[in-house]
C-alpha positions in Angstrom: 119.1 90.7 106.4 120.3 93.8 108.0 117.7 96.0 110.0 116.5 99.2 109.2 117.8 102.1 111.2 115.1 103.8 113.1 113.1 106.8 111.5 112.4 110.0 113.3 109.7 112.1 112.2 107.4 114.8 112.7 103.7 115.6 111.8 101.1 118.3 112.3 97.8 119.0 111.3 99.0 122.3 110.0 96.6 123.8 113.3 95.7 128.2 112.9 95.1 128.4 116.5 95.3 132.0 118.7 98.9 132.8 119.4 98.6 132.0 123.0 101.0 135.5 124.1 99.2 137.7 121.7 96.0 136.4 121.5 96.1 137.3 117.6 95.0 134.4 114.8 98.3 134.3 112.5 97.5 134.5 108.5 96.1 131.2 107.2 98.9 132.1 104.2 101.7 132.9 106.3 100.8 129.9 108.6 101.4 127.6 105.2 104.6 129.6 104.1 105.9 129.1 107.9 105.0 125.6 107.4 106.6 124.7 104.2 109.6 126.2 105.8 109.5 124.1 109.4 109.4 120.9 106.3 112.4 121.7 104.6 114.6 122.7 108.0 113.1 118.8 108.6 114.5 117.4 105.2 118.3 119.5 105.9 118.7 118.3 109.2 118.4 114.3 108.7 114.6 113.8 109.9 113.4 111.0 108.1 109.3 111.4 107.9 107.3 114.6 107.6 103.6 113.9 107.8 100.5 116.1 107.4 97.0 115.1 108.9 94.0 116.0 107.4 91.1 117.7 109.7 87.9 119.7 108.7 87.9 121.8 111.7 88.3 125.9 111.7 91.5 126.3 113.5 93.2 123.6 110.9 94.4 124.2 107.4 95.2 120.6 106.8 91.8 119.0 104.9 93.7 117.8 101.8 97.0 117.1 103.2 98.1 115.2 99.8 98.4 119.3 98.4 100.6 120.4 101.5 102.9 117.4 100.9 103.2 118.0 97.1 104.4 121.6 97.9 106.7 120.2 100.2 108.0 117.8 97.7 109.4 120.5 95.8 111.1 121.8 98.9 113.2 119.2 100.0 114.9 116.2 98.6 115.1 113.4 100.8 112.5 113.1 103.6 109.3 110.7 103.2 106.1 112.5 102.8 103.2 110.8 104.7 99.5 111.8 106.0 98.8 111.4 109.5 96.0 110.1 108.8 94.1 110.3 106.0 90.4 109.8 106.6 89.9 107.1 104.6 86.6 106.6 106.0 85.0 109.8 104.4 86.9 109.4 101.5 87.3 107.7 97.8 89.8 105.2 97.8 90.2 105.5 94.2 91.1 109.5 94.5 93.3 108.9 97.8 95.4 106.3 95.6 95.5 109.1 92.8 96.6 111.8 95.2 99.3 109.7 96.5 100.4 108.2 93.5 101.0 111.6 91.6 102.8 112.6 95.3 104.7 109.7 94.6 105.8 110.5 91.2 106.8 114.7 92.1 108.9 113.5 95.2 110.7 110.8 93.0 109.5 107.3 95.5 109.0 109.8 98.8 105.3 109.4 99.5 103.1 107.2 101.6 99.3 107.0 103.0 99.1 106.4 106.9 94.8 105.4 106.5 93.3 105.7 109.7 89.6 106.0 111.1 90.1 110.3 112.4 90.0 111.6 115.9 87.4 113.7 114.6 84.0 113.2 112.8 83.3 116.2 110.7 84.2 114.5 107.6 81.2 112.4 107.4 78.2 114.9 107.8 80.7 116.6 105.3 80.6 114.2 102.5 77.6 112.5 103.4 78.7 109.6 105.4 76.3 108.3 108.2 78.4 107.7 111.9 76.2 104.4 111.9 79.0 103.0 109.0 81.8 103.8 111.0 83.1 100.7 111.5 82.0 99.1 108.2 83.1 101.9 106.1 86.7 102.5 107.4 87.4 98.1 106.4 85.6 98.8 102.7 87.4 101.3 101.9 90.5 100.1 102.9 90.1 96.6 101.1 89.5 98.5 98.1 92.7 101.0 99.0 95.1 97.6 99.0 93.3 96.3 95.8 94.0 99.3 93.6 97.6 99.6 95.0 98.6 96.2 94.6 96.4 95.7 90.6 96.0 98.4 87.9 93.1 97.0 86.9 90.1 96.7 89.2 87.2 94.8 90.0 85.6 95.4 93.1 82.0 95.9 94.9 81.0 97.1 97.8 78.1 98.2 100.2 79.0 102.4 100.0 80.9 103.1 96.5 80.2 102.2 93.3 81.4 99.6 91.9 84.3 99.0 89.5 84.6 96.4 86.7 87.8 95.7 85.2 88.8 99.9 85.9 92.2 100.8 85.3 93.5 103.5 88.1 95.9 105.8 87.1 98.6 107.5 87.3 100.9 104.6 88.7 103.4 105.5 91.8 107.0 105.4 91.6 106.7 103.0 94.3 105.5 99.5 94.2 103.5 98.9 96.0 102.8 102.7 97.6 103.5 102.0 101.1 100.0 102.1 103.4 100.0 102.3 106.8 97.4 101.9 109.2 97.0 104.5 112.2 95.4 103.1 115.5 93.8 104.7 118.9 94.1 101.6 120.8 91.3 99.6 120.0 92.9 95.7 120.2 89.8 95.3 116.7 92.4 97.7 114.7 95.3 96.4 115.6 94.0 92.8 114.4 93.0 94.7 111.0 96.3 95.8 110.8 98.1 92.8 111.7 96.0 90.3 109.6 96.1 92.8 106.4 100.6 92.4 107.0 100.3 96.4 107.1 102.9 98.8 109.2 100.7 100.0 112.3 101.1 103.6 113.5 100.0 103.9 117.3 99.4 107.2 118.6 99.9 107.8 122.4 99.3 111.2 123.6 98.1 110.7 127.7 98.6 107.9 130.2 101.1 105.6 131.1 102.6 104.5 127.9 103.4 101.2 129.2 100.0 100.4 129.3 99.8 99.7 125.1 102.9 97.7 125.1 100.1 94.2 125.1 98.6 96.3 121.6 102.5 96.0 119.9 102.3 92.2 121.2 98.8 91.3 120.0 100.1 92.7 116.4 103.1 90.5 116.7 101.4 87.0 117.7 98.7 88.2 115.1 101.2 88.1 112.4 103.1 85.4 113.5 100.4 83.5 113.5 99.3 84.2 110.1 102.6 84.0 108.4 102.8 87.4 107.8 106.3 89.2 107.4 107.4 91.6 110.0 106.1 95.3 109.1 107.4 98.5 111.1 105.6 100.0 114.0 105.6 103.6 114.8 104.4 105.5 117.9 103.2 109.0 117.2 103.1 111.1 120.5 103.1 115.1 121.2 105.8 116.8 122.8 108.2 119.9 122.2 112.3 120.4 122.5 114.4 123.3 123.6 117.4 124.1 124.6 116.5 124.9 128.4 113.7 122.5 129.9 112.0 125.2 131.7 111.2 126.7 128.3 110.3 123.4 126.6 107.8 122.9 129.3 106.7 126.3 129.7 106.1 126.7 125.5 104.0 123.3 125.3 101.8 123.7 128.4 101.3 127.0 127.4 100.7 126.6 123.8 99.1 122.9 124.1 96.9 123.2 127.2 94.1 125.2 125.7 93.7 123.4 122.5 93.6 120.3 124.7 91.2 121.4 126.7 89.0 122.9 124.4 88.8 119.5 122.4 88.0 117.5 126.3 84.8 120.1 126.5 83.8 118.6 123.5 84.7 115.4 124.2 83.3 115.6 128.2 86.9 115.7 129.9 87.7 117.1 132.8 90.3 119.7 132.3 94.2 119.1 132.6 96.0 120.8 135.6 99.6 122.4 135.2 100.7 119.5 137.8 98.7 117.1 135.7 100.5 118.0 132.7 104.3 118.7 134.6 103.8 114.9 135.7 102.9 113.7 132.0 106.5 115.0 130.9 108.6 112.8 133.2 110.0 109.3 131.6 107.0 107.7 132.3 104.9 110.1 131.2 103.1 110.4 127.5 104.0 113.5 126.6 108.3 114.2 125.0 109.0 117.6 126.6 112.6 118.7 127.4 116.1 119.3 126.5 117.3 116.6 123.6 119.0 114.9 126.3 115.4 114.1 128.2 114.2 113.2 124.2 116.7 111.0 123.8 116.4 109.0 126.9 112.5 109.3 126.8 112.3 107.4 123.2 115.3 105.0 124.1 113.4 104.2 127.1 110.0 103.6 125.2 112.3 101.5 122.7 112.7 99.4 125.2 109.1 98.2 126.0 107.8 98.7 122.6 110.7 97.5 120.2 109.4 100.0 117.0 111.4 101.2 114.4 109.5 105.1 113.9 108.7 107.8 116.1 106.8 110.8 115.2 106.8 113.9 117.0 103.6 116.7 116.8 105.9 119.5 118.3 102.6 122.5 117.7 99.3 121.1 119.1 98.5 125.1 119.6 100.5 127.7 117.9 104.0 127.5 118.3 106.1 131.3 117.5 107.6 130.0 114.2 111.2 131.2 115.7 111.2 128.4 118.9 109.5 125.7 116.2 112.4 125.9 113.8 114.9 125.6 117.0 112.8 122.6 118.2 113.3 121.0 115.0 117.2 121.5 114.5 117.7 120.2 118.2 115.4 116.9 116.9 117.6 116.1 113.7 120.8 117.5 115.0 121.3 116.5 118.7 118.4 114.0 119.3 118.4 111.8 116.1 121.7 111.0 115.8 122.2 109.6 119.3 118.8 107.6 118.7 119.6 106.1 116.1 122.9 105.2 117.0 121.9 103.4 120.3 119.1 101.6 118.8 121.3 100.1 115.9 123.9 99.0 119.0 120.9 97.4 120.5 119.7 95.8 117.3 123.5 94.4 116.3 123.8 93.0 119.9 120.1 91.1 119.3 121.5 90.0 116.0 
């Protein structure tokens, strides 16, 4: 069996920050317009994934990212429509499965859930979940996720939703089975979960020495060996921005990125990031994918190497990006980067073969 090329992607959490130059908050309905538009450059240029987080925070738009996507459905044609993540955790399995299922049927097969645990806990005072459950909620709700996917008929209980007795769920996807991903942070516990459950496993790595998860990628591969389970696709999600002059591309993410950053580490009790801190996080060894596509390209080749995936997803507007430089950002991904990525990773896959 031949191997799937490599995906390239992008996702966003749709984020209404302060224009960093003008210091003025951009129109929440403008910000979605811009947006819609950013998705469809995606779709004409090659991209293969455009996903949509979901936060319930003021400087987001993003808390029901199964909407966003639909409206993007009708604005492209080939690109796969994922969340990135949905917070499953805070959530109703049952309506998720709904959501993406009728996202399924409007994009004609295009959708897919990425399930995940949040980077953020406003959801649960939100809707009444208790931080206590974290854990225990997150591995409920996802059983009962992969039961309605894979059965139209359901019979289920469970500690914190009602239960269901023989309930059929419908509408049905396109799809079967609706692919469902699981997002990690880098806790070795998810990465079991993931493993063990023969789900594709999204890892995001947005600081440090990315070298340093490369045992995480391994763990999910002896896990699944070990189980029997059939080899599922791994994705690394990072942050970064592309332009056609570095200097730019470095001097439009630090300056867009760095306060969002470090407003979220005063929350979080992290010591602010330096302009040296975050120069030295762009080199190859670095997190963060900041340059000119010919620095993209070796970046992801090089992390290719360690980690052996088959997606990356790029988060190109942490802060607010001038809509102008984001649309240039993503034509230089699908038009220049992409093609050389997937190229050279299909060379290195036919040699392995």
């Amino acid at each position: 069996m031949e191997p799937k090329p490599f995906e390239l992607g992008l996702y966003t959490f749709v984020e209404n920050t302060s224009d960093p130059y003008s210091g003025q908050l951009q129109d929440p309905v403008q910000r979605l317009r811009d947006l819609l538009e950013t998705a469809e450059l995606a779709d004409q240029v090659g991209l293969d994934v455009f996903a949509v987080g979901e936060h319930h925070r003021e400087e987001y738009l993003s808390s029901n990212p199964a909407v966003i996507l639909a409206a993007i459905a009708e604005r492209t044609r080939r690109i796969r429509l994922s969340s990135a993540v949905t917070v499953l955790s805070s959530d109703d399995p049952v309506r998720v499965f709904q959501q993406f299922a009728t996202l399924d049927l409007l994009s004609g097969g295009r959708a897919e859930i990425m399930a995940g645990r949040g980077s953020f806990i406003e959801s649960f005072p939100l809707f009444g979940y208790d931080l206590d459950d974290y854990n225990e909620l997150f591995e409920e709700k996802l059983e009962l996720l992969l039961q309605i996917r894979n059965q139209e008929r359901v019979t289920w209980r469970g500690k914190h939703r009602p239960a269901l007795e023989n309930q059929p769920v419908y509408p049905r996807p396109a799809q079967h089975p609706l692919p469902v991903w699981v997002a990690v942070g880098g806790t070795p516990a998810s990465v079991v979960r993931a493993a063990t459950l023969g789900l594709p496993m999204a890892l995001a790595i947005i600081g440090g020495v990315p070298e340093r998860f490369a045992p995480l990628f391994e763990l999910y591969r002896q896990t699944a060996r070990r189980l029997g389970q059939a080899p599922q696709p791994l994705s690394i999600n990072a942050h970064g921005f592309i332009a056609d002059d570095p200097k730019e591309a470095l001097e439009v993410s630090y300056t867009t990125s760095s306060p969002v950053m470090n407003r979220i580490g005063r929350e979080r009790g992290w010591p602010p990031q330096s302009r040296t801190q975050y120069e030295a996080s762009t080199t190859l060894r670095g997190a963060l994918f900041v340059g000119h596509p010919e620095q993209i390209i070796e970046k992801i080749l090089y992390q290719h190497q360690i980690f052996r995936h088959q997606r990356f997803l790029l988060q190109l507007s942490v802060g607010t990006v001038p809509h102008r430089q984001m649309m240039r950002a993503i034509e230089l991904f699908g038009t220049e980067v992409a093609p050389v990525v997937r190229q050279e990773i299909a060379g290195r896959q036919s040699v392995m073969a």
